[in-house]
PATORDREN-274279 format. One record per residue (C-alpha): x, y, z; residue in one letter. Coordinates in steps of 0.05 Angstrom, whole numbers. Example, Ala and Ser with C-alpha at 12.3 -4.5 7.8 and 13.67 -1.06 7.14 Angstrom:
2
       c1       c2       c3   type
      246      -90      156      a
      273      -21      143      s
END
This chain:
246
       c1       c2       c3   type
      965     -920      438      x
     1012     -978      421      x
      983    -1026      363      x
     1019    -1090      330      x
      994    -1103      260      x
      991    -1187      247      x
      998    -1212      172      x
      965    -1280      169      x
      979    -1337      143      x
      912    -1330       96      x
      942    -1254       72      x
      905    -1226      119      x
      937    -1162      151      x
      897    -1141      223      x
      916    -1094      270      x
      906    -1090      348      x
      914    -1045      391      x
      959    -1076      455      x
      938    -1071      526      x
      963    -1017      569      x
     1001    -1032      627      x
      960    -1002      667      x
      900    -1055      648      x
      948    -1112      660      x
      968    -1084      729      x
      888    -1073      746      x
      874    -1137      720      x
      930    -1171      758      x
      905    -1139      816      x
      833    -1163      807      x
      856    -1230      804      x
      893    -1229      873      x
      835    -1200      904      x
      788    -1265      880      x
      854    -1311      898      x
      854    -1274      974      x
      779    -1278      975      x
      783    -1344      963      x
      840    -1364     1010      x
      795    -1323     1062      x
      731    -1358     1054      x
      773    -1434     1052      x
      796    -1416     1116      x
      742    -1388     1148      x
      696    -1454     1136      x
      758    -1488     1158      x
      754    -1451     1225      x
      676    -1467     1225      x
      694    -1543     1206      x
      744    -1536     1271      x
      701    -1512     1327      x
      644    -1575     1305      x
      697    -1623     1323      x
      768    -1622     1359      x
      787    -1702     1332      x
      860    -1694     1321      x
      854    -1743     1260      x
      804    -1697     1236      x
      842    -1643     1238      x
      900    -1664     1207      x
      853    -1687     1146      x
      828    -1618     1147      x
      891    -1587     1151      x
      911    -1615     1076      x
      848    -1605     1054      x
      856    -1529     1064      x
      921    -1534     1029      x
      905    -1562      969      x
      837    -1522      964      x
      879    -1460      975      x
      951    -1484      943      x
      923    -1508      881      x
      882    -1447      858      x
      940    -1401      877      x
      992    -1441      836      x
      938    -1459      773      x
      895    -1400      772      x
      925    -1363      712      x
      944    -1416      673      x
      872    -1457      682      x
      835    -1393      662      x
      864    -1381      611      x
      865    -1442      570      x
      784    -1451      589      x
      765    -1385      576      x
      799    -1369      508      x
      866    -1330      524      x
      837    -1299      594      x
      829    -1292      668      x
      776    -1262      714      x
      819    -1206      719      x
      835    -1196      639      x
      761    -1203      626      x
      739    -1144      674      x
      795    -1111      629      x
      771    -1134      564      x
      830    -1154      544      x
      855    -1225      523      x
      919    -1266      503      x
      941    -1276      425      x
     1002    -1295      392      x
     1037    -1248      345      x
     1008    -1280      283      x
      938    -1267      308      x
      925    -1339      321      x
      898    -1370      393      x
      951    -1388      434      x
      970    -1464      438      x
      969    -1502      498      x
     1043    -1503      506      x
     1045    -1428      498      x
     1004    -1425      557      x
     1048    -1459      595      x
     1106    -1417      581      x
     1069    -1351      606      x
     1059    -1380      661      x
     1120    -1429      680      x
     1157    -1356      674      x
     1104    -1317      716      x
     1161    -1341      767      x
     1205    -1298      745      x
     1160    -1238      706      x
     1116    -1238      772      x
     1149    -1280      828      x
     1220    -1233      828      x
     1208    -1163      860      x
     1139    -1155      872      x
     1128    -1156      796      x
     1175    -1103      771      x
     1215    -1154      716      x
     1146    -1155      684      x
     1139    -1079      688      x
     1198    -1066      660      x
     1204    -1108      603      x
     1120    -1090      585      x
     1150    -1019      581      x
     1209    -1025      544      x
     1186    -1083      486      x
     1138    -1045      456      x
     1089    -1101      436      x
     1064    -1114      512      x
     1108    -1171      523      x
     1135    -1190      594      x
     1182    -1251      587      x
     1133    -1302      590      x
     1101    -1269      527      x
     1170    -1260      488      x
     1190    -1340      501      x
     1119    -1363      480      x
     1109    -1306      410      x
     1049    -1282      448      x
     1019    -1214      478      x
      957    -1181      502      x
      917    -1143      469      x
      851    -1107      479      x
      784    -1137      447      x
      743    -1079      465      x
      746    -1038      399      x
      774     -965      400      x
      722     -935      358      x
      660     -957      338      x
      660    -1015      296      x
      638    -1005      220      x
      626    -1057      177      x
      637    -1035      106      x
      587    -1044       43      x
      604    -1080      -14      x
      631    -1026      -51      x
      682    -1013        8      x
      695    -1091        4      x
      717    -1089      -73      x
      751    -1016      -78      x
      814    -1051      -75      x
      858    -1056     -133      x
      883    -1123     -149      x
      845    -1156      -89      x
      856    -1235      -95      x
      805    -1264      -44      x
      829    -1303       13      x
      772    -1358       17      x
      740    -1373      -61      x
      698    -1418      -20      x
      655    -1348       -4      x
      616    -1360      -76      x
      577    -1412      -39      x
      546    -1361       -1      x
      471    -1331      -25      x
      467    -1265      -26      x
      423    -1266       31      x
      462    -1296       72      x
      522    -1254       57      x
      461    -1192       81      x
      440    -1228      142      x
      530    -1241      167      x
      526    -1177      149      x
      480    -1143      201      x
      487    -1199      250      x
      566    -1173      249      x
      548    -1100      263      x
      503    -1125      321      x
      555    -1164      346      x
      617    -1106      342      x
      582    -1061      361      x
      556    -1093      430      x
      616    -1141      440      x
      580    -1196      438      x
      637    -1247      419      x
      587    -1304      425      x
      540    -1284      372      x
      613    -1266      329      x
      629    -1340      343      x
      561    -1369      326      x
      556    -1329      256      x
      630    -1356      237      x
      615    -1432      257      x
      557    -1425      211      x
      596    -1398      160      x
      645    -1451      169      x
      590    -1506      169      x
      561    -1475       99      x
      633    -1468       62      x
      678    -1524       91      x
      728    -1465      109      x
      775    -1489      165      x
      815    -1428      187      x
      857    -1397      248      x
      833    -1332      238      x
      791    -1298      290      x
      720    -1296      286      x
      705    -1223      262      x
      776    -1214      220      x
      741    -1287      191      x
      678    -1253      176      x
      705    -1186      149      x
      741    -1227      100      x
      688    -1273       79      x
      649    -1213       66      x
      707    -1176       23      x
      719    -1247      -20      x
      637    -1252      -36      x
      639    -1169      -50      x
      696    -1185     -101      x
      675    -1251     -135      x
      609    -1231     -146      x
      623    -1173     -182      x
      689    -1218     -220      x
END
């Protein structure tokens, strides 16, 4: 099982575990069946839409409306999910799996558009096997696309169970300097209810809820950080452990 551990910029050292090529193939594959599906059902209305009506204008009209309902999706697909739904496609979320860049941060616009600018040559050039290849051999799940824009995939379903530890797990480190000192503002039944809402929430992937608990968090403490939502909330909950026992 190949992992990459990310060191924040907040001091913050996570670890995740990358996706397997075989999820990335599977979830490639996923995707070209909803693209052919797709293509399929433009061109059977298309067909319908012909037999109403034989105007040669009409047809013509229809003609390049079929392409760009068919050529637009095909070229955009990848790139278009991914920037709307947080790092993933159809395909990647039947995988549970999801882009990130190397410092654990959300990829950027502009690092979207790398991956896929070079899907060209990671996908386009022998059915896929330049992708393949350099997945296998970088060691960090990288095809080319991923190396030019600092990014790779990773899985967000967790490996074992999640556990999120007590207080006295949260200060048992020596020499712990916390991350966010804004985590005093925090009552200590609030700190309580993040706490059981998080367990809920790892422990039934439900990345909503995570992302609701850390916006109120946020809202509360004026904290404006790039860290992910339950690496965020893990951390809030270690700096409160810590400076209430200081």
């Amino acid at each position: 099982m190949a992992t990459i551990r990310v060191h924040t910029a907040q001091n913050v050292t996570l670890e995740y575990e990358v996706a397997s090529l075989g999820d990335r193939i599977t979830a490639a594959i996923i995707d070209n069946v909803i693209l052919v599906a797709w293509i399929a059902a433009c061109f059977l209305v298309f067909s319908s839409l012909m037999d109403l009506g034989r105007n040669s204008n009409g047809s013509i009209v229809g003609v390049i409306l079929v392409g760009l309902l068919v050529g637009i999706p095909y070229v955009f697909y990848n790139l278009i999910c991914e920037v709307y739904f947080n790092g993933q496609s159809l395909g990647k979320k039947a995988r549970n799996i999801r882009v990130m860049r190397l410092d654990g941060t959300a990829p950027r616009l502009g690092d979207y558009l790398l991956r896929w600018l070079l899907r060209i040559i990671d996908v386009g050039l022998f059915s896929g096997m330049v992708a393949v290849i350099t997945i296998a051999a970088n060691g960090k799940g990288q095809r080319l696309g991923d190396l030019a824009a600092g990014t790779t995939v990773i899985k967000i379903r967790p490996v074992a169970p999640h556990a999120v530890p007590t207080a006295a797990d949260l200060t048992a480190v020596a020499g712990y300097q916390p991350v966010f000192p804004q985590a005093a503002l925090l009552a200590d039944h609030d700190v309580t209810l993040i706490r059981q809402l998080l367990q809920r929430a790892a422990s039934h992937n439900d990345y909503l809820l995570l992302n609701e608990i850390a916006n109120k968090v946020k809202t509360i403490t004026g904290i404006q950080t790039s860290l992910q939502d339950e690496p965020f909330l893990k951390t809030i909950l270690r700096d409160h452990a810590h400076l209430a026992q200081a």
